[in-house]
C-alpha positions as CSV (number, residue, x, y, z in Angstrom):
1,X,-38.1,-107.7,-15.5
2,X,-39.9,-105.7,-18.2
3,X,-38.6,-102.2,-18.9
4,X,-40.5,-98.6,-20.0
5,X,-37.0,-97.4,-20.8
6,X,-36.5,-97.2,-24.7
7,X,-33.6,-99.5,-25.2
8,X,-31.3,-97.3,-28.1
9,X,-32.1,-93.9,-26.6
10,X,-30.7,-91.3,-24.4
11,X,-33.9,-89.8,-23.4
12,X,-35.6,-92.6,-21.3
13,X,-39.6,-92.6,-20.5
14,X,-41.0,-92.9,-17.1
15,X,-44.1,-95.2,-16.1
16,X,-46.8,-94.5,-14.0
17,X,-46.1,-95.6,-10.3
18,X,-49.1,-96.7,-7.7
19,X,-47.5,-94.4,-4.7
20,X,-49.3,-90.8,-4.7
21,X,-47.8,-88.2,-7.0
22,X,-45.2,-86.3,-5.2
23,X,-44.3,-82.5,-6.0
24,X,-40.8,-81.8,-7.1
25,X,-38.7,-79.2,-8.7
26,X,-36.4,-81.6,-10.2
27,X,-37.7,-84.0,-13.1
28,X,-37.1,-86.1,-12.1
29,X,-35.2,-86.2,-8.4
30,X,-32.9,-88.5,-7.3
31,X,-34.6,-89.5,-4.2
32,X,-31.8,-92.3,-3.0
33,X,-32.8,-94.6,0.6
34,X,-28.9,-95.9,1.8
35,X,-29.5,-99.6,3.2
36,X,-26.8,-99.3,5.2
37,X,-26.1,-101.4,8.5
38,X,-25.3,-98.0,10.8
39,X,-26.8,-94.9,9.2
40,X,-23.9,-92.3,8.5
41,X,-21.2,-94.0,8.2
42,X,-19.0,-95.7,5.4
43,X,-19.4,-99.2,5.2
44,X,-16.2,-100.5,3.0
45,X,-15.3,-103.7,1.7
46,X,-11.8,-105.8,2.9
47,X,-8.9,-104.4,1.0
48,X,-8.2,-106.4,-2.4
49,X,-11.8,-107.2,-2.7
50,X,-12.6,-108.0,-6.5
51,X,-16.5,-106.6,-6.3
52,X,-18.7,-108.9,-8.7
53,X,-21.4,-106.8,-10.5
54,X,-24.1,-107.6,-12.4
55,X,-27.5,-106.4,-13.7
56,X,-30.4,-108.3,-13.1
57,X,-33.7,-108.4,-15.8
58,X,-33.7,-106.5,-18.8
59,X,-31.4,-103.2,-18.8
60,X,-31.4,-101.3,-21.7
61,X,-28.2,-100.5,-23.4
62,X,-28.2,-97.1,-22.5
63,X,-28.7,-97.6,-19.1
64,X,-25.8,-100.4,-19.0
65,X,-23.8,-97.9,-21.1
66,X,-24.4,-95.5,-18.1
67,X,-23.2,-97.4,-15.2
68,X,-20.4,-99.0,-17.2
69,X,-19.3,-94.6,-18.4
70,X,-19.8,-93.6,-14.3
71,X,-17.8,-96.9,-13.0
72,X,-15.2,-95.5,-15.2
73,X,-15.0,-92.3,-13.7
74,X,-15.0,-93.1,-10.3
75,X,-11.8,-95.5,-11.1
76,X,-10.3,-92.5,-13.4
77,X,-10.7,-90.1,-10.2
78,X,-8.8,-92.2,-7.8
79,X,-6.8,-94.8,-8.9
80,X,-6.5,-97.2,-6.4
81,X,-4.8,-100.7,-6.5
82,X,-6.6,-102.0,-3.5
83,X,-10.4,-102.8,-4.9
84,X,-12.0,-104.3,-8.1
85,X,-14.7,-104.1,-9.7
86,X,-15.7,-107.5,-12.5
87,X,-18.8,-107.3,-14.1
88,X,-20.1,-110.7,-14.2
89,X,-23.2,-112.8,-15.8
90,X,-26.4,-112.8,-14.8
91,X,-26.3,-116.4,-14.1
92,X,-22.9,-115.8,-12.1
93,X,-23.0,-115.6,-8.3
94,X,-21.8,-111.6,-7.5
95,X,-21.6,-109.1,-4.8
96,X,-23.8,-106.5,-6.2
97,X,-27.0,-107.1,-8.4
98,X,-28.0,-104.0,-10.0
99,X,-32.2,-104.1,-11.4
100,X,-34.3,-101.1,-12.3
101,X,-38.0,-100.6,-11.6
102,X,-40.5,-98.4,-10.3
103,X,-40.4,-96.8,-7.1
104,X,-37.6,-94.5,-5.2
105,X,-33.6,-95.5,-6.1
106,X,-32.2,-97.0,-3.5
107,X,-28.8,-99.0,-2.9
108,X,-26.7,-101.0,-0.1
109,X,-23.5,-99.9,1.1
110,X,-20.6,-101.5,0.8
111,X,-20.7,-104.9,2.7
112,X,-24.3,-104.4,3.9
113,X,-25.1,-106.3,-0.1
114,X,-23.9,-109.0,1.8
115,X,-26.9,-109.4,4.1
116,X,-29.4,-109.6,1.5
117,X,-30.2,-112.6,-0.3
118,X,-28.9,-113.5,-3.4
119,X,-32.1,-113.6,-4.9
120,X,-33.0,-110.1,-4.1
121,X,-31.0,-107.0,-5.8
122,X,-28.7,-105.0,-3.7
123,X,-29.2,-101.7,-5.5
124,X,-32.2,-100.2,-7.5
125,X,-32.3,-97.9,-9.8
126,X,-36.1,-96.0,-9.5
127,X,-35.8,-95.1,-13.3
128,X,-39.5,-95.7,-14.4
129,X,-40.4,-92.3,-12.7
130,X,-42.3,-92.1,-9.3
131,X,-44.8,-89.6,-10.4
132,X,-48.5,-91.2,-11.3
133,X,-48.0,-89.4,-14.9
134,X,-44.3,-90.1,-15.4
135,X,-40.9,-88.5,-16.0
136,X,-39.0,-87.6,-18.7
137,X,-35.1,-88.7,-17.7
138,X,-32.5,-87.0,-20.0
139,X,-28.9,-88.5,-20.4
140,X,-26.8,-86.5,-17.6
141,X,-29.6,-87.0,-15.0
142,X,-29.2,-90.9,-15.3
143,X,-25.6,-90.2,-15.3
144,X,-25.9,-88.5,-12.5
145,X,-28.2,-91.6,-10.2
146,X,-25.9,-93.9,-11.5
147,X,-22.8,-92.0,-10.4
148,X,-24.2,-91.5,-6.5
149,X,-25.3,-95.4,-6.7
150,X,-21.5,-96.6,-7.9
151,X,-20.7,-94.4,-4.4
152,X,-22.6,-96.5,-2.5
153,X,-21.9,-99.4,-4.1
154,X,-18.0,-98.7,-3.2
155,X,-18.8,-98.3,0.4
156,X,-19.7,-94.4,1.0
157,X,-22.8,-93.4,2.6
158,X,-24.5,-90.0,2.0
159,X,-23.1,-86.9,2.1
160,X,-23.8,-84.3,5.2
161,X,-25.7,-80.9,4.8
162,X,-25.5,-78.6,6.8
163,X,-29.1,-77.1,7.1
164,X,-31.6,-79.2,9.4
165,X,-34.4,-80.6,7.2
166,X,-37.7,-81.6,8.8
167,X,-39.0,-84.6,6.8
168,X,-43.1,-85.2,6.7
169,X,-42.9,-88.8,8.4
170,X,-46.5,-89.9,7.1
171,X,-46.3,-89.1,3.5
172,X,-42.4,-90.7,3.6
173,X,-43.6,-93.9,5.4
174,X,-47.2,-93.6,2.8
175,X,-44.7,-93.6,0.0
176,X,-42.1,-96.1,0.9
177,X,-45.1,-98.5,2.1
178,X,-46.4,-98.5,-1.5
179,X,-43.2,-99.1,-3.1
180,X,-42.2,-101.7,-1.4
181,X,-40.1,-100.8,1.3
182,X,-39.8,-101.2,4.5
183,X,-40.1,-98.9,7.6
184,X,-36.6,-99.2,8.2
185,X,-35.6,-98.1,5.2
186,X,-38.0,-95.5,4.9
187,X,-36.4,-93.9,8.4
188,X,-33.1,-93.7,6.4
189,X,-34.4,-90.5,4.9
190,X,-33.1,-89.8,9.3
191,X,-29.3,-89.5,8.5
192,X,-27.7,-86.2,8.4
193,X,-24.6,-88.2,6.2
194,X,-21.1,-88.4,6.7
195,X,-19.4,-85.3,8.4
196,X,-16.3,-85.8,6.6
197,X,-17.8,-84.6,3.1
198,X,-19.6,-81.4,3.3
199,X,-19.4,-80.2,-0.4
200,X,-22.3,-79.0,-1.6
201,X,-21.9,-80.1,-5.0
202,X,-21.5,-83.7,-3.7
203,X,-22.9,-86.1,-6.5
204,X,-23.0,-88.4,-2.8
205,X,-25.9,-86.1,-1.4
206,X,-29.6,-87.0,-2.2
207,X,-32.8,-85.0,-3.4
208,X,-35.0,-83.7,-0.5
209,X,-38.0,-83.2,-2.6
210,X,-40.4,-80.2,-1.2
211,X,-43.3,-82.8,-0.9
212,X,-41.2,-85.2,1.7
213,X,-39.0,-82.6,3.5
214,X,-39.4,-79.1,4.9
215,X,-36.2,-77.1,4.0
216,X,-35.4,-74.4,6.5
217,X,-35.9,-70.3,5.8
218,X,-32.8,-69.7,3.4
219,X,-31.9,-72.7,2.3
220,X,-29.5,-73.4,-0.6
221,X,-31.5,-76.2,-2.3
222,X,-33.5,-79.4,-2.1
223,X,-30.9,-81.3,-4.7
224,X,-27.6,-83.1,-4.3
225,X,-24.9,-82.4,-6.8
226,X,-23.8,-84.0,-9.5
227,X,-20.0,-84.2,-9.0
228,X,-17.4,-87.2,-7.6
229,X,-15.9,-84.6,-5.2
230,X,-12.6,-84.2,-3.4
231,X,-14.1,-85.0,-0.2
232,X,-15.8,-88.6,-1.6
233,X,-12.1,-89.4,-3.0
234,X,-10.4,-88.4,0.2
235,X,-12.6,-91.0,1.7
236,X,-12.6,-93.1,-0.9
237,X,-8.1,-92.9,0.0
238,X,-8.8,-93.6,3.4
239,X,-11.1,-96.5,3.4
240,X,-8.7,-98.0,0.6
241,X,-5.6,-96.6,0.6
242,X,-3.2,-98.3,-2.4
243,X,-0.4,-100.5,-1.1
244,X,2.6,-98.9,0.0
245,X,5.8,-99.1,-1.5
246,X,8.9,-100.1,-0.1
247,X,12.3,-100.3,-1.0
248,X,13.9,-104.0,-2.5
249,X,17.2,-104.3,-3.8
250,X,20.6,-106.1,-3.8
251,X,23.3,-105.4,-2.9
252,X,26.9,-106.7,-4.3
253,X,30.3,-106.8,-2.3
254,X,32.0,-105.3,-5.3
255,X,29.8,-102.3,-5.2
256,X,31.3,-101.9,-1.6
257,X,33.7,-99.4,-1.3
258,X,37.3,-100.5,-0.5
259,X,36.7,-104.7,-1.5
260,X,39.1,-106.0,-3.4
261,X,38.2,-109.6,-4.9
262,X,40.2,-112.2,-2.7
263,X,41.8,-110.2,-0.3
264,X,42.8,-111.5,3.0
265,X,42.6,-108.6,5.5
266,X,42.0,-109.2,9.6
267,X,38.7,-107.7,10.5
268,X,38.2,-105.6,7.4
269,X,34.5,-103.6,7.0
270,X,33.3,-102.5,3.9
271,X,30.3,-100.7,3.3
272,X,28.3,-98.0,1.2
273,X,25.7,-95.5,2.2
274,X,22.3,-95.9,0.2
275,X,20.0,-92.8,0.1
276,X,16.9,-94.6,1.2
277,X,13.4,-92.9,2.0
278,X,12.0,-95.7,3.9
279,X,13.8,-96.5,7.0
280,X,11.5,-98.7,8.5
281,X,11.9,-102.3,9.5
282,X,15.4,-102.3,7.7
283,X,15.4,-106.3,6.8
284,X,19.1,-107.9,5.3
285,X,19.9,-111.2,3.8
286,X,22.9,-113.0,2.4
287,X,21.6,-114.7,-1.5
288,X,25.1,-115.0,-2.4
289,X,28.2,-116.6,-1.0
290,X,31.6,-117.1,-2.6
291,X,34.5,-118.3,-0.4
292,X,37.8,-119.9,-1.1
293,X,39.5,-122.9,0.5
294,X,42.5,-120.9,1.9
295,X,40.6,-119.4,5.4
296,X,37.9,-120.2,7.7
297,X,33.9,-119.1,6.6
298,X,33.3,-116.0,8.5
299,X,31.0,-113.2,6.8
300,X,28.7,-110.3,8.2
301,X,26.2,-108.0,6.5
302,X,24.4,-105.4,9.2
303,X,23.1,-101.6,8.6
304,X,24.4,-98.8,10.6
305,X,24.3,-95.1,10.3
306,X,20.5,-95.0,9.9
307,X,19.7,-91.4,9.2
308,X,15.6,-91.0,9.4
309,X,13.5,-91.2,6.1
310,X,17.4,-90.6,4.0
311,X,19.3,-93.9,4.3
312,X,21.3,-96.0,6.5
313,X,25.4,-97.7,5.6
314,X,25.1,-101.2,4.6
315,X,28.0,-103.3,5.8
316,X,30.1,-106.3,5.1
317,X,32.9,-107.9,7.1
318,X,35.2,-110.8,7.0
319,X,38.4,-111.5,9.8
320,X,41.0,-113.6,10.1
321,X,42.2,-115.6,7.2
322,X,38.4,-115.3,5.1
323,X,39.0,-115.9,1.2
324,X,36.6,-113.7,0.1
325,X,35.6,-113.1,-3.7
326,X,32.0,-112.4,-3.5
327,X,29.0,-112.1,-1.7
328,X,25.3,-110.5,-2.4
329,X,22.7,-109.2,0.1
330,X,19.4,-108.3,-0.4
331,X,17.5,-105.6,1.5
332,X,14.1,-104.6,2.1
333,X,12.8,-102.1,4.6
334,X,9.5,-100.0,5.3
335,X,8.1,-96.1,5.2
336,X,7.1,-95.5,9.0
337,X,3.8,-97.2,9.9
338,X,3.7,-99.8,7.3
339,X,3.6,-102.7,10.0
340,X,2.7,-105.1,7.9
341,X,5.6,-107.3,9.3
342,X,7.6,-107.5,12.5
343,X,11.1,-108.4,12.2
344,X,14.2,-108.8,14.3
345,X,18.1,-110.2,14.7
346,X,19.5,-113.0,16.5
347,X,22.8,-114.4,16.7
348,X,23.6,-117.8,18.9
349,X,26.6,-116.1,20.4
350,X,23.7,-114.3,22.8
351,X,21.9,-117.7,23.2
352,X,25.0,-119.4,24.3
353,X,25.7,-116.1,26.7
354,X,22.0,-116.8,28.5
355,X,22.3,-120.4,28.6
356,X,26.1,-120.7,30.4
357,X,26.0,-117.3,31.9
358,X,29.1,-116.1,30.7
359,X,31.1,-113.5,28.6
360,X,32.6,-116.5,26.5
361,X,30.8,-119.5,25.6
362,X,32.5,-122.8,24.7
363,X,31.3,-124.2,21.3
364,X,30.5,-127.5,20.8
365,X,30.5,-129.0,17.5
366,X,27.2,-129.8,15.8
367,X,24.7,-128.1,18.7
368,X,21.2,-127.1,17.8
369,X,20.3,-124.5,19.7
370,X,17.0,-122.3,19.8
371,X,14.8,-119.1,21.5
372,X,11.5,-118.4,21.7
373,X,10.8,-114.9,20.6
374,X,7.7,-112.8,21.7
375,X,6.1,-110.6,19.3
376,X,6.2,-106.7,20.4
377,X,2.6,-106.7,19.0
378,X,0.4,-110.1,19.4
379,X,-1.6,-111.1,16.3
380,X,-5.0,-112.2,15.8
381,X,-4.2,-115.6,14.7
382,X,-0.6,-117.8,14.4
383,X,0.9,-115.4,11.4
384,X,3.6,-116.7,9.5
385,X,7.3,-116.6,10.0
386,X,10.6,-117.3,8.1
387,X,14.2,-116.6,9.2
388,X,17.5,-116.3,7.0
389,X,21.1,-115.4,7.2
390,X,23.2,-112.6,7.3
391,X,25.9,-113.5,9.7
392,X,27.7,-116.3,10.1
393,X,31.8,-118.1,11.3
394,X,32.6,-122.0,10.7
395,X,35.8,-123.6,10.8
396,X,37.3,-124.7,7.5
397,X,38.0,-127.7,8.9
398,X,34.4,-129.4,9.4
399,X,31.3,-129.2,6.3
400,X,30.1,-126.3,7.0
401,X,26.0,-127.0,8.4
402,X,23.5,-125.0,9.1
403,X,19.6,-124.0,8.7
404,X,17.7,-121.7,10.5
405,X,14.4,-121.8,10.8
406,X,11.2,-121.0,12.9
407,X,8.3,-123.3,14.2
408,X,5.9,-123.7,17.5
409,X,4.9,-120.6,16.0
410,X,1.2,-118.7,18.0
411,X,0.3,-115.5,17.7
412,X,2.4,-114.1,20.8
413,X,5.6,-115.6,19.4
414,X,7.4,-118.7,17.9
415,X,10.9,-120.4,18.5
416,X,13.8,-119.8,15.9
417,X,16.2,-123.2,15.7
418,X,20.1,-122.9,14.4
419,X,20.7,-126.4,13.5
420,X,24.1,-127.1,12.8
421,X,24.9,-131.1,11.9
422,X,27.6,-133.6,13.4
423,X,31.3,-132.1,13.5
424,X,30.3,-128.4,12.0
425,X,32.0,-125.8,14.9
426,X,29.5,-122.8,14.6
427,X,31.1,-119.8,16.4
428,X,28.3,-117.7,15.6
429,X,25.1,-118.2,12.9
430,X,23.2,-114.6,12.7
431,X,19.7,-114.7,11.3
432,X,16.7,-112.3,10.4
433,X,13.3,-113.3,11.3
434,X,10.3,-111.6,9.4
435,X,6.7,-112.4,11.0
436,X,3.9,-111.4,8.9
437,X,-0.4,-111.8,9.4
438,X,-1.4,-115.1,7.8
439,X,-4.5,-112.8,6.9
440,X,-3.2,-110.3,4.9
441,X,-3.7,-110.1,1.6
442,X,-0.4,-107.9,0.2
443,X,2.0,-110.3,1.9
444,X,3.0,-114.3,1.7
445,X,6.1,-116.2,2.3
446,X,7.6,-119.5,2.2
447,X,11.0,-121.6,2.3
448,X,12.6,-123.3,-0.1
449,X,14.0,-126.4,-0.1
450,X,16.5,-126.9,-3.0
451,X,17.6,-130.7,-1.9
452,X,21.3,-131.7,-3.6
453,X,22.8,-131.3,-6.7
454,X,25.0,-128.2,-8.1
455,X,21.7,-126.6,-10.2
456,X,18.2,-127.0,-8.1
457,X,14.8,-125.4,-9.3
458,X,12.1,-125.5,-7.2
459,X,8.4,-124.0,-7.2
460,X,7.3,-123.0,-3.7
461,X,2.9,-122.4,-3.9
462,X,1.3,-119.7,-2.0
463,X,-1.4,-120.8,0.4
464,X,-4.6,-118.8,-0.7
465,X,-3.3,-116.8,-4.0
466,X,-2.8,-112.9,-4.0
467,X,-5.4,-110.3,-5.9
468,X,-2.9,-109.8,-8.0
469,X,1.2,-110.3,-9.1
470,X,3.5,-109.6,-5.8
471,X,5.5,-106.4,-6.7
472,X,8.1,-107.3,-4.6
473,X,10.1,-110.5,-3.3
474,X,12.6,-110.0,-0.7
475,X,14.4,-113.3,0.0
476,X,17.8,-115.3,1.3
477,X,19.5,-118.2,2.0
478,X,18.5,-119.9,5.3
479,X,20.7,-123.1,5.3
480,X,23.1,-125.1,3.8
481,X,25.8,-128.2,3.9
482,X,28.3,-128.6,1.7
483,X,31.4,-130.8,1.2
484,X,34.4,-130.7,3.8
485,X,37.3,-129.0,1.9
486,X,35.7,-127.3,-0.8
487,X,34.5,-123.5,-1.3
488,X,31.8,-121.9,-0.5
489,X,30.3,-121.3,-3.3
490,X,26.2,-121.0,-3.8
491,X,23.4,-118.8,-4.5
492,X,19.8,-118.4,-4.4
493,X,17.9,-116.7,-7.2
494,X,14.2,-115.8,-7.7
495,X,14.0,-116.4,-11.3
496,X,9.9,-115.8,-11.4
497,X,6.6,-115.4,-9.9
498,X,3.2,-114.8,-10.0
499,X,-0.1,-114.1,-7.8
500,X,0.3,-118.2,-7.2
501,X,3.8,-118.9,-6.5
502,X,7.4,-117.9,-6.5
503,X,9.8,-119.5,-8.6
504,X,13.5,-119.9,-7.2
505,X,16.8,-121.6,-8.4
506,X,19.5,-122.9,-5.6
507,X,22.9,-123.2,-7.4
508,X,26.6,-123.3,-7.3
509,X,29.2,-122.4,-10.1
510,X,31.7,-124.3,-8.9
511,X,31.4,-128.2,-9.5
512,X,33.4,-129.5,-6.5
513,X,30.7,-127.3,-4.5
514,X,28.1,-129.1,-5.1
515,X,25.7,-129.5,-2.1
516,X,23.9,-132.2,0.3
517,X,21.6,-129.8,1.0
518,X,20.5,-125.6,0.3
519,X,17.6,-123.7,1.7
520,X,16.5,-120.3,1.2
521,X,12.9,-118.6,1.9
522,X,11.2,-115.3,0.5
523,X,8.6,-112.4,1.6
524,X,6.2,-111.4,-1.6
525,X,4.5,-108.0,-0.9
526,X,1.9,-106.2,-2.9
């Protein structure tokens, strides 16, 4: 596409234009036509969308300089971690394709670039005038288009005003007809804008040129602003809002008040209060277990206390003879309306209670047993669910054997398995299932299987990968099988990750330890 527009300058030189010569205040106006597919309202793109951009034909420098400046300042004004914007090569297949020419500016919103061909541009800049004897365009009215086009571009449709303008239908649909565009688009110049963003210094409002429109008695002006205004960020916050944070930590049983390393007390609690903002789907799980020879394997971590939006007691108890000298948990929980998971508590005491119908169930060594759980809210699609432990009593006397885990999995619910293995006695297995959407893009999760050995690496591969590095991973252990007569004594790590994968590390520190098999599985979250 040839260009009028001196390439090294900041004073750029209209052309003439075939359409009649139209009367306005304003050299030159910023008369903008929304393609948009519903008229007044916002048409965003899916969270974590990288936007490709590109120019198409010959932009000058200046011009390129302009939209690269007003990009700038739209991501300056509201910093958001949710949406991209690349810049790509011509030749590169993109979103957006940005050409200038004669005629009015116009631009799609948001998603509606997706409807046009490739072939075609998706937003125009009318920079060649659209007077029959041309414009002169100084810097900050370029600045200016380019700024109200990047709006549109991001998803936001015009601005509302508040006085009633009567447009002249024939000369509009005269105009439009000889520049190209359709009838459809020309009936843009209908919308009243978005009701939500009324400032009148809105760079998001458009020109209404006296030879198009008929302003009413006392009007304030024919000519949108020039600013990226409060309103255009709030609804720039709401159509993207940035991931939320949550809290992610671990907790150690020596940070517990009253544990003492190796003590032997019957039915002993310790615990800690944590000031915690977000008390939302509060989420525990052992990483850490270290247990001597000299008892039976019985440990419990649970919350309790839960104080709204200011914390909750984490607690740990051992009973009888339990050898404890260590154990970690790691906790994750939600501000209110993050619902980007479900998640919930089972324990096969209570499946054993359905199943024989009484107060006290009789164990039977090595049973696999398993419930189907419904989810409070159905998803679109199957999401994905993993389970881990946080509770848990074997006798001393088998291997302790376990792995919990979840499968038959729809989108009203799934069934979570406790499989325990030949002569293990399992008087109760507690575990935490966490469903999440397959769909969304802040959250994956997976399972590891570390196999045997005393030191296991292993790599576990997201599905689709994630816009960008996971800021958090919550994760556990969610099986195991160790050697009769011989502590407890393993540990799951996350030793890395990226927006790919999670890298994680199954190990003991005790030789004699060693294990037949180790499990563990994670939550990543944007």
């Amino acid at each position: 596409m040839s260009s009028a527009i001196a390439p090294n300058s900041d004073v750029l030189v209209g052309t003439s234009l075939q359409a009649p010569p139209v009367v306005s205040g304003l050299q030159p106006p910023m008369f903008c036509i929304s393609r948009n597919k519903k008229p007044d309202m916002h048409c965003p793109w899916p969270l974590t969308t990288r936007i490709r951009v590109k120019t198409v034909g010959a932009v000058p420098r200046n011009v390129r300089a302009a939209l690269e400046d007003t990009l700038r300042e739209w991501q300056d004004r509201y910093k958001t971690n949710t949406l991209y914007v690349d810049w790509v090569n011509e030749a590169e297949s993109s979103h957006v394709r940005i050409a200038i020419g004669p005629g009015p500016s116009w631009c799609a919103v948001g998603t509606t670039a997706e409807t046009i061909p490739a072939s075609e541009p998706t937003a125009y800049l009318g920079l060649r005038g659209w007077q029959s004897r041309g414009h002169i365009w100084k810097k900050e009215q370029l600045y200016r288009a380019v700024r109200h086009m990047w709006g549109h571009i991001f998803g936001l449709d015009h601005a509302c005003r508040k006085e009633s303008f009567q447009y002249k239908s024939d000369l509009i649909l005269t105009y439009c007809a000889e520049a190209g565009l359709s009838v459809d688009q020309s009936m843009a110049f209908q919308g009243t804008g978005v009701a939500a963003m009324v400032n009148s210094d809105s760079v998001m409002h458009y020109d209404r040129p006296a030879g198009l429109f008929i302003p009413p008695q006392g009007s304030s002006g024919n000519y949108g602003g020039t600013k990226i205004d409060a309103d255009s960020l709030q609804q720039l916050k709401y159509l993207y809002p940035s991931y939320r944070d949550i809290a992610c930590f671990t907790m150690a049983a020596c940070d517990l008040d009253g544990f003492v390393v190796g003590q032997k007390v019957n039915n002993v609690i310790r615990s800690k209060y944590v000031a915690v903002s977000k008390t939302y789907n509060i989420c525990g799980a052992l990483s850490r277990i270290d247990m001597g020879l000299n008892g039976d394997f019985r440990l419990a971590t649970f919350a309790t206390d839960f104080q709204w939006g200011k914390g909750w007691r984490i607690n740990q108890g051992s009973w009888s003879d339990t050898e404890l000298f260590g154990a970690n948990s790691v906790w994750m929980s939600f501000e209110e309306g993050d619902d980007r998971i479900q998640a919930g508590r089972l324990c096969t005491v209570d499946i054993l209670k359905e199943q024989q119908r009484v107060q006290d169930p009789s164990i039977t060594p090595g049973m696999k047993l398993s419930k189907r759980i419904v989810f409070s809210r159905p998803y679109r699609i199957a999401p994905k669910v993993i389970a881990v432990l946080n509770d848990f009593a074997y006798d001393k006397a088998q291997n302790p054997r376990m792995d919990v885990y979840a499968n038959d999995i729809d989108e009203k619910g799934f069934t979570l398995h406790f499989d325990a293995e030949f002569d293990t006695k399992n008087y109760n297995t507690m575990a935490t299932w966490v469903a999440h959407a397959s769909d969304d893009p802040t959250v994956r999760s997976g399972r590891f299987d570390f196999g045997s050995g005393d030191q296991s690496p292993r790599t576990c591969t997201f599905e689709g990968a994630m816009d960008a590095r996971p800021r958090y991973i919550w994760h556990g252990i969610s099986g195991f099988d160790l050697p009769n007569h011989v502590p407890l004594r393993i540990q799951m790590d996350i030793k890395g990750w990226s927006n790919r994968s999670v890298d994680a590390l199954g190990w003991t520190w005790e030789r004699s330890s060693s294990f037949f098999k180790f499990k563990g599985a994670f939550v990543a979250l944007m």
